[in-house]
Each structure stands twice: as structure tokens, then as C-alpha cells.
C-alpha positions in Angstrom: -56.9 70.6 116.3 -56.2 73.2 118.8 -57.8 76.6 118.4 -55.2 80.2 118.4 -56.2 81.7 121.8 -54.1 83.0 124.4 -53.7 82.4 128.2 -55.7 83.0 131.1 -59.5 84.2 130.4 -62.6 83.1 131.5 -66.1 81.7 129.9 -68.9 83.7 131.3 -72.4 83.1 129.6 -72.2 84.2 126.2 -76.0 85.4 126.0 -76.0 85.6 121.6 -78.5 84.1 121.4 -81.0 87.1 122.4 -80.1 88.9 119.4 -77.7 87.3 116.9 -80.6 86.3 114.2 -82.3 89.7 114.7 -81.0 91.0 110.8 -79.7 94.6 110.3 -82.6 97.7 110.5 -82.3 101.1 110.2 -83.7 103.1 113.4 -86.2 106.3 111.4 -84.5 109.4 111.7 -84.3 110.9 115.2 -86.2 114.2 115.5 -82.6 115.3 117.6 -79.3 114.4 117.9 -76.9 115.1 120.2 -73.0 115.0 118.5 -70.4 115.3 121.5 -67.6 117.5 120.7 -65.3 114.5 122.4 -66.4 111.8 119.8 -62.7 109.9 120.3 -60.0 109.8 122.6 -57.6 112.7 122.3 -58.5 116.1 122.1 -62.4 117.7 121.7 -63.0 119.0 118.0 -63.7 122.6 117.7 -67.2 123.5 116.4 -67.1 125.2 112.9 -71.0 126.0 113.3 -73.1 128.4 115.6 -76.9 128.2 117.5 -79.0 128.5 114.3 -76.9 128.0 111.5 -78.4 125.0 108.6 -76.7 121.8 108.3 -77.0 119.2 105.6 -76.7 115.8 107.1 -72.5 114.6 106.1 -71.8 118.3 106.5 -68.4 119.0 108.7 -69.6 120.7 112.2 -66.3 120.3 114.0 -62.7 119.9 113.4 -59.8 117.7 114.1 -58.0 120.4 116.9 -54.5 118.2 117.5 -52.7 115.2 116.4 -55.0 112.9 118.5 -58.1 114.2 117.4 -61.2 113.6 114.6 -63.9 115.4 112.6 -67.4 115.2 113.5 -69.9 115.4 111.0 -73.7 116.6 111.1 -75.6 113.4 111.3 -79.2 115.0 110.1 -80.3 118.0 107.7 -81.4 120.2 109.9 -80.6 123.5 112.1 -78.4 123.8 115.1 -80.2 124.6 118.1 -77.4 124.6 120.7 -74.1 124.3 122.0 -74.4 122.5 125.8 -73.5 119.8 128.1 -74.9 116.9 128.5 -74.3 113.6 129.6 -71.3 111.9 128.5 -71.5 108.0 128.8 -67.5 107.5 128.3 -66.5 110.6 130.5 -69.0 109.7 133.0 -69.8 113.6 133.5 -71.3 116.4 131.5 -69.9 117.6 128.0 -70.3 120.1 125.2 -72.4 118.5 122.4 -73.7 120.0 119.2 -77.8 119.9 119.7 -79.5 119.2 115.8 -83.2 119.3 115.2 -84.2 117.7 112.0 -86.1 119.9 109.7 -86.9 119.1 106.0 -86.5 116.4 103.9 -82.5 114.4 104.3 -80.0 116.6 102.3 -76.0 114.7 102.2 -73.1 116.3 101.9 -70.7 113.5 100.8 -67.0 113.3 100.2 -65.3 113.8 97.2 -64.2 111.9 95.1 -66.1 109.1 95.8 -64.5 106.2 93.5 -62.8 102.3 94.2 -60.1 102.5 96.6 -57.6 101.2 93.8 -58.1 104.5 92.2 -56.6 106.0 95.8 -52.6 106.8 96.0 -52.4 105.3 99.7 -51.8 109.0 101.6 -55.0 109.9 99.7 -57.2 107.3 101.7 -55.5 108.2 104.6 -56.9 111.6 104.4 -59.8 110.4 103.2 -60.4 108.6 106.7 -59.3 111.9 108.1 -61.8 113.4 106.3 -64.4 111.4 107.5 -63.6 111.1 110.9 -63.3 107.7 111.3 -62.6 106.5 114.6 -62.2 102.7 116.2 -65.5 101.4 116.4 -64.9 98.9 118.7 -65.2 101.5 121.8 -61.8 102.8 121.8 -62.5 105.5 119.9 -58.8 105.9 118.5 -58.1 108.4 115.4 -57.9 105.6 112.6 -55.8 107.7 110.8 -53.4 108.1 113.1 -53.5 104.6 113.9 -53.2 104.1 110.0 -49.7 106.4 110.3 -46.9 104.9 112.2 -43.4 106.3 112.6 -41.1 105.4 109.8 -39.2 103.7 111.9 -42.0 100.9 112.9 -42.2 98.8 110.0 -45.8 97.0 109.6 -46.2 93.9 107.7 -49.6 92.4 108.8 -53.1 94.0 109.4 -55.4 92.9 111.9 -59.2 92.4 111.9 -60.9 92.1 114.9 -63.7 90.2 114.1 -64.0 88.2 117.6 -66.9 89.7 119.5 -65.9 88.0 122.6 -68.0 90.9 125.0 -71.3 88.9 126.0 -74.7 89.6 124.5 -73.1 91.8 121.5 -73.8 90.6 118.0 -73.6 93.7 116.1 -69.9 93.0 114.2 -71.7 89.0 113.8 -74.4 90.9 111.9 -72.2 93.0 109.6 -70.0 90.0 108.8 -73.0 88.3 107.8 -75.0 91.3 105.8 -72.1 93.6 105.3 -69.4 91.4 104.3 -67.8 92.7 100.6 -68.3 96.6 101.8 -66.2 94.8 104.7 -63.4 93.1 102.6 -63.5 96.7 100.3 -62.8 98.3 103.8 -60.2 95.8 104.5 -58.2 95.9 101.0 -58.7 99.8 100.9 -56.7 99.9 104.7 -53.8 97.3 103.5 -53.4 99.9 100.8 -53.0 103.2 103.1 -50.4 100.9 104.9 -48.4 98.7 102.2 -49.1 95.6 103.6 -49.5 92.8 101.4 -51.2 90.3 104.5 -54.4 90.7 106.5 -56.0 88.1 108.8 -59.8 88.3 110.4 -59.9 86.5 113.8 -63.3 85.0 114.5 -64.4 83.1 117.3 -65.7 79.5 116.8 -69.2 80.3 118.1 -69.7 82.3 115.1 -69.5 79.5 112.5 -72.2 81.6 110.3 -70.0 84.7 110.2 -66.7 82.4 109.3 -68.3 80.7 106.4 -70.0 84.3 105.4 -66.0 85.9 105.5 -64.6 83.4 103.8 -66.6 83.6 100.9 -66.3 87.0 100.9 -62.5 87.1 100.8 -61.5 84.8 98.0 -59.1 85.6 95.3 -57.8 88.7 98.1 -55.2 88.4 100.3 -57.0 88.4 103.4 -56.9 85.3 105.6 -59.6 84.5 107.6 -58.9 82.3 110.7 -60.5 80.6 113.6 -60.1 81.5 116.9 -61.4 79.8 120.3 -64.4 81.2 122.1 -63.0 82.9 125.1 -63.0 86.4 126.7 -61.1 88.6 126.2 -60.4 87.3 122.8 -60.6 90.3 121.1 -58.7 92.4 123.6 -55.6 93.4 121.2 -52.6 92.4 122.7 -54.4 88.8 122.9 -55.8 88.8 119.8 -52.4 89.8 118.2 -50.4 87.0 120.4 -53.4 84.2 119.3 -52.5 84.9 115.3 -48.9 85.4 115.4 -47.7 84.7 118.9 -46.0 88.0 118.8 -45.9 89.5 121.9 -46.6 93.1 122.3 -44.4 94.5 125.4 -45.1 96.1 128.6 -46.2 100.0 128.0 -46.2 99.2 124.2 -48.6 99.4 121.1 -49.2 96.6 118.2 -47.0 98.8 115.9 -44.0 97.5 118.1 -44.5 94.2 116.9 -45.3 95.4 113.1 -49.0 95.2 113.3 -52.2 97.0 113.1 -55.5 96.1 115.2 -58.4 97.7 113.4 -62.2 96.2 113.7 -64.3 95.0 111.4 -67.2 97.8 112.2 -64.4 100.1 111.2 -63.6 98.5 108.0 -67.0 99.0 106.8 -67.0 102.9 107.5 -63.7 103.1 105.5 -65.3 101.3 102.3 -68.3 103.6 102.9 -65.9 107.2 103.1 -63.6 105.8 100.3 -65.7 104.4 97.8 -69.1 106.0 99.1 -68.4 109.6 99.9 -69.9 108.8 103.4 -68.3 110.6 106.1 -69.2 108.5 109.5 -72.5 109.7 110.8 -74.0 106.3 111.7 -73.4 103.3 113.2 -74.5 99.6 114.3 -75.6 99.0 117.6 -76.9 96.1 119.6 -79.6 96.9 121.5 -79.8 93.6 123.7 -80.2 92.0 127.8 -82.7 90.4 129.1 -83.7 94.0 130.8 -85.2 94.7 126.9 -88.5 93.4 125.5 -87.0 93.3 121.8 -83.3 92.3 121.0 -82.1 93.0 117.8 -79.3 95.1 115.9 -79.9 98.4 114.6 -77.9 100.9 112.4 -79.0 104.2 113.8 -77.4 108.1 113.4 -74.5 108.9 116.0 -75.9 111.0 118.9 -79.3 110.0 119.1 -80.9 109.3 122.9 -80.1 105.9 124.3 -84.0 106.5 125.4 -85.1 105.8 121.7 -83.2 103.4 120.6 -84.6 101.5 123.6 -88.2 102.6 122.3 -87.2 101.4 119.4 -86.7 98.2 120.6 -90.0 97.5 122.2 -89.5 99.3 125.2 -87.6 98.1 128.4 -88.3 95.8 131.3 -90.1 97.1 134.7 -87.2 95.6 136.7 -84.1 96.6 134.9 -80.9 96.9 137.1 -78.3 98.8 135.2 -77.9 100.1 131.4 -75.0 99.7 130.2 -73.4 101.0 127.1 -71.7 98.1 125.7 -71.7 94.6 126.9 -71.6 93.8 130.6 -67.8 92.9 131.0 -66.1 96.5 129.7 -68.9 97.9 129.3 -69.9 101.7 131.2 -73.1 102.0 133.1 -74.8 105.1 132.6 -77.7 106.6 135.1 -80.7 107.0 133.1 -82.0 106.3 129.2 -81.5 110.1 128.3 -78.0 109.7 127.1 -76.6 110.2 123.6 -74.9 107.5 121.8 -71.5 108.0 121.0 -69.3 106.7 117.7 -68.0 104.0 120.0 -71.3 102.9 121.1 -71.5 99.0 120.1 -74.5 98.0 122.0 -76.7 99.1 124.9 -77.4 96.3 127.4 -80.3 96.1 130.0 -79.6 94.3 132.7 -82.0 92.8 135.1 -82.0 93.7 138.7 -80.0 90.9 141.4 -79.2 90.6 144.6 -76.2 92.4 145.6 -73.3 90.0 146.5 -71.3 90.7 149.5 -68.0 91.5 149.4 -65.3 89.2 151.6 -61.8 89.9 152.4 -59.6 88.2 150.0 -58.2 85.2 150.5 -55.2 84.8 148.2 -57.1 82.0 146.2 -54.8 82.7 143.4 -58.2 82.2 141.3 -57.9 86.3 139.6 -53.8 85.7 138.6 -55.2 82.6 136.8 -57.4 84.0 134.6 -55.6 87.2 133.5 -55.0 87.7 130.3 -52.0 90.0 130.9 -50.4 87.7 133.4 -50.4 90.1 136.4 -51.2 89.2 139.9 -54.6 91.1 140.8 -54.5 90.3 144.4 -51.4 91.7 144.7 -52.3 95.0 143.0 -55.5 95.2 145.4 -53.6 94.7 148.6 -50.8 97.6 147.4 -53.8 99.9 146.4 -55.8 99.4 149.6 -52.6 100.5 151.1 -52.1 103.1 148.4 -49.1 102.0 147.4 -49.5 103.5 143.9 -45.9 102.7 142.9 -45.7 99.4 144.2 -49.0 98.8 142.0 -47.5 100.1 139.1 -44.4 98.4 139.6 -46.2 95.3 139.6 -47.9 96.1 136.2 -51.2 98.0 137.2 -50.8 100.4 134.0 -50.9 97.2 131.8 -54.1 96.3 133.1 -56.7 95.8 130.5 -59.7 96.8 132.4 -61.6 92.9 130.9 -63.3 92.7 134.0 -62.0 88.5 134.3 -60.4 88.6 137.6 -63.8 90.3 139.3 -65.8 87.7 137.8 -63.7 84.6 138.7 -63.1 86.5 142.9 -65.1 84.3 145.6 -65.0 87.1 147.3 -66.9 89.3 145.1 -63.8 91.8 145.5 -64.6 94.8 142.1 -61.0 94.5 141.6 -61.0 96.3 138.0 -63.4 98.9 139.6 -60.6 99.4 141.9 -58.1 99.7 139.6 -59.4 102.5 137.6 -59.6 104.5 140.6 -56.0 103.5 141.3 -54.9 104.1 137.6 -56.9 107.7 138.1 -54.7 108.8 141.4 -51.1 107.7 140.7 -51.7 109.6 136.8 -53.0 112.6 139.2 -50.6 112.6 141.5 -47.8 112.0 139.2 -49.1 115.1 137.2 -49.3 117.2 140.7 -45.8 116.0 141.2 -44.9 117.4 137.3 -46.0 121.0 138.2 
């Protein structure tokens, strides 16, 4: 029997195995954490706390400040020492963050009223999630409810749970299915609620045969399907992930709500059982600290904010010879310059890579190899030769702006071309000059 996937893709080495039997632990509190006031895409939150007030750990520090935007949340008891940039790893630059230095013994604030999601009217765990600040915690960062709040006009009749993992070396998601799985199906039944939806499905890939069995224990007598999926990246990219369960195709420039669905992951549905039915706004998360760059894989739930430096501590410490850290997995993953950089709510997994020889880079040769393996069906060598000529329209004529950013066609390129490197910096110019252009 065939496995749902899509086409295109590519197999690069899955490298599990480092830390997908390391079970759940919980890093000690950090003696400081660092809570950027850009925690999701859309708009910074503005701080409701100044250099030296007290915060309780749960306790609001920022606010939503537009549509696109989420509350942050005071991940230790302690007292704010200050309000400064520092390293961003998605923004790549400096940012404001909220500095907190523990002091005293843990003190929650929680949300109220913490009770089963049944007992919810379904705009009530809506702005529950608000509340929380729950954001996509599979990297995109995405308000989930907004995501959780179509138009009225975009009818939704299916939910779903991205429960792939296809990014090598992570395992954290693979960890919570296994250890986390009825606060998971909780999550789950508490989102189809907020939208109406009487179907959900979790896609897993077939390499995770543990996590399948786990999940479909876990979701008996509910609605929620659970299906198998074919091991191949980007599985869990949305638009493929949507087309491998329904074969509904999501169109160019559009969103799954176009084709009546919601993407959320399963990382996510865990923080909206914990706001919902525990009172826990989100103030920590699962990461996978993991590469061969790292003396001790394993999976960690650790507070939002804390150094990426002591996490890796945490983990016995890193490698003499490491080449990059990235925060992520290696494929879509950001490299950041140096271990003293704050985790974000997105952060899945920090990855130490060990160092290589640099490959050369050749001119292309229109192999064809890169418009094989895209998942998105777009030509990649075309969109590099019209970018090297900064032909910016041309490119997005040709569908640069639905470029996913997997990273497949760089990986499969003889020539060693960074084609998705490339296209950022394209996607980056044409937006500015377009917005030069609008003034």
C-alpha cells in the first residue's frame, strides 16, 4: 500500500537516532531569561512592566499591540532588570527583550478559569489562547488565535496536526507524542471546539512507528484520525502536508483556510490543553538539543528565553570542532553566531554541527536535478538565473514568492549553487523595492 506524500522532495540523512530515545527532562531554572518583545510574527508586544518591577513567573509582561500579534508572559518569579537588545536568532540582528533575574522561591500566576475544555463556549478558548499567548510552535510563530479565527466567509471543515517531524535530527514533537499524548489529544479536541469542526487528522511519518501506535491509542473513542504518512522532507511543510491527507491543493499566494483547513502542530496542541485546562499561559517549551557537534543529545522542556549557551551546558557541553549552531534542524533551520543567544517560543531544537570542508560552487548547468525535487513545482534554476540578473519580476513571475525556503533544491545542486540562500535575498529586495516604489 502506497504511503500519502506529495511530489518532489528529497531523503537527506535523517540523524533520529542521536536523540529520539533520550525521554522528556526539565532544564533547572535559569538564573536569567531573556523574553524578546518579537516572540511571533507580526507586530512586537508592548511591555506592561518597568527595570525593577517583581514578576511572578505566568504573570503578563507584554501585550498583544495589533491584530497579528501575542502576549508574552514572565517565564520566572523574579525582578526585571532591564529592557535591551540583544540577539535575535529569527531576525538575525539585535532586539528589545525583557531581561528577568530569578529571585525567590517559583510563584505562578495562572489563568483563570482553569477547567475541561468541554466546559468552554468555543470564543471562550479562543481567548483563552489569546490569553496565553500561544503561538505555532513549529517555528512559524503565527498568532494561533488568529489562525483559530477565519473570515466568515472561509468555511473550515477539517483540522490538521502536524505531527511529521520531517526536519533531520529533531525528535522533540516524537517525544511528546510518546510522553505527552492525552494533554495532546485534550489540545486537539479543545481546538476542533474553538473551530466547529467535527474531523481532525494527525499525519505522522512512517519512521516514527513508536509515536503512531502511542497516538493511536491515545485517540480512541474521539474523532481524531491518526494516519500514516511517507518519510520524506518536506513532509511537514503545510501546503504538502495538506495535499498528502486530502489532495486539496492550496493555491498560489494562498493560506490552508482557502481550502477549508487548519494546519496547527502537535507542540501547539499541548500548550492549548495546558492554558485551557491548566491555567498555564505559554512560558516553556520542548527543545531538542541534538548534532553530532554535542556530547549529549537529548530533549529538554526548558523556560522560553533562556541562553542557547546553557541549554548546551545542559547537555554535556559541546564539541571542540563544531561548525555552525543552528537553531532548529539543519534544512530550515537559522544559524546563529555564538551560544549566547536566547531561545525564542519557536525554538524546536538547537543543532551542532560539525565542521566540513567547504564545497565549491560551479556554474549551473541546467541539470534539471533542483525542479525535480521541489515540493512546490517551480523551476529553481530558472529563478537563480533571473535573480543573478536581478530580474526580480521575472523571478516572481515565475513563482519565487511561493518558495518555501525547504532548502531541497540546494541539497540535490551538483554544483553546490545556495539557491534558497539566494532566494531570501531575492524575496528581501523585490518586497523593498516594491515598498520604495509604494512611497
Amino acid at each position: 500500500m502506497r504511503l500519502p506524500t506529495f511530489r518532489g522532495g528529497v531523503h537527506p540523512p535523517e540523524k533520529k537516532e542521536l536523540s529520539k530515545d533520550s525521554r522528556l527532562s526539565v532544564l533547572p531554572l535559569p538564573e536569567r531569561v531573556y523574553v524578546f518583545l518579537a516572540n511571533h510574527a507580526g507586530v512586537p508586544a508592548k511591555p506592561l512592566v518597568n527595570v525593577g518591577d517583581s514578576v511572578k513567573t505566568g504573570q503578563l509582561i507584554a501585550e498583544a499591540s495589533g491584530f497579528i500579534s501575542a502576549n508574552l508572559h514572565s517565564p520566572l518569579t523574579g525582578e526585571v532588570k532591564e529592557i535591551a537588545k540583544y540577539y535575535h536568532p529569527t531576525l538575525s540582528k539585535p532586539d528589545d527583550a525583557i531581561v528577568i533575574e530569578k529571585s525567590g522561591e517559583e510563584e505562578w500566576e495562572l489563568l483563570e478559569p482553569a477547567k475541561p475544555y468541554e466546559q468552554f463556549e468555543p470564543e471562550e478558548i479562543i481567548q483563552r489562547i489569546k490569553d496565553a499567548g500561544i503561538v505555532g510552535l513549529g517555528g512559524a510563530m503565527f498568532p494561533t488565535n488568529v489562525k483559530l479565527s477565519p473570515p466568515k466567509e472561509k468555511k473550515i471543515d477539517l483540522l490538521i496536526l502536524n505531527g511529521a517531524e520531517c526536519e533531520p535530527y529533531l525528535t522533540i514533537d516524537y517525544r511528546y507524542m510518546l510522553e505527552r499524548s492525552e494533554g495532546i489529544v485534550r489540545g486537539i479536541l479543545a481546538i476542533m471546539r474553538a473551530l466547529k469542526v467535527d474531523n481532525a487528522v494527525i499525519g505522522i511519518e512512517d519512521n516514527k512507528q513508536k509515536a503512531i501506535e502511542q497516538m493511536e491509542v491515545a485517540v480512541r473513542s474521539t474523532p481524531i484520525q491518526v494516519k500514516r504518512l511517507k518519510t520524506k522532507y518536506p513532509q511537514g511543510a503545510e501546503k504538502q502536508l495538506i495535499y498528502a491527507l486530502t489532495k486539496r491543493k492550496v493555491p498560489s499566494g494562498g493560506l490552508p483556510l482557502d481550502v477549508g483547513v487548519v494546519v496547527d502542530n502537535i507542540g501547539t496542541a499541548f500548550a492549548v490543553y495546558e492554558a485551557v485546562e491548566l491555567g498555564h499561559p505559554l512560558v516553556e517549551r520542548g527543545v531538542t538539543l541534538t548534532g553530532e557537534g554535542i556530547k549529549k543529545p537529548l530533549n529538554v522542556i526548558s523556560r522560553i528565553g533562556v541562553m542557547a549557551s546553557e541549554l548546551i551546558e545542559y547537555a554535556g557541553g559541546a564539541q571542540e570542532i563544531v561548525e555552525r549552531i543552528v537553531f532548529g534542524g539543519p534544512m530550515m533551520g537559522i544559524t546563529v553566531p555564538k551560544i549566547d543567544v536566547p531561545t525564542v517560543k519557536g525554538t524546536s531544537g538547537i543543532t551542532l554541527l560539525m565542521k566540513s570542508d567547504p564545497l565549491e560552487e560551479f556554474p549551473c548547468i541546467r541539470c534539471g536535478k533542483c525542479a525535480t525535487v521541489c515540493p512546490m513545482n517551480l523551476q529553481p534554476f530558472l529563478l537563480n538565473l533571473y535573480g543573478t540578473n536581478r530580474l526580480y519580476d521575472k523571478q516572481v513571475e515565475n513563482g519565487l514568492l511561493d518558495c518555501i525556503e525547504c532548502g531541497s533544491c540546494s541539497y540535490v545542486c551538483p554544483a553546490n549553487i545556495e539557491l534558497v540562500k539566494n532566494f531570501k535575498l531575492n524575496k528581501k529586495v523585490y518586497r523593498s523595492l516594491k515598498g520604495g516604489a509604494k512611497k
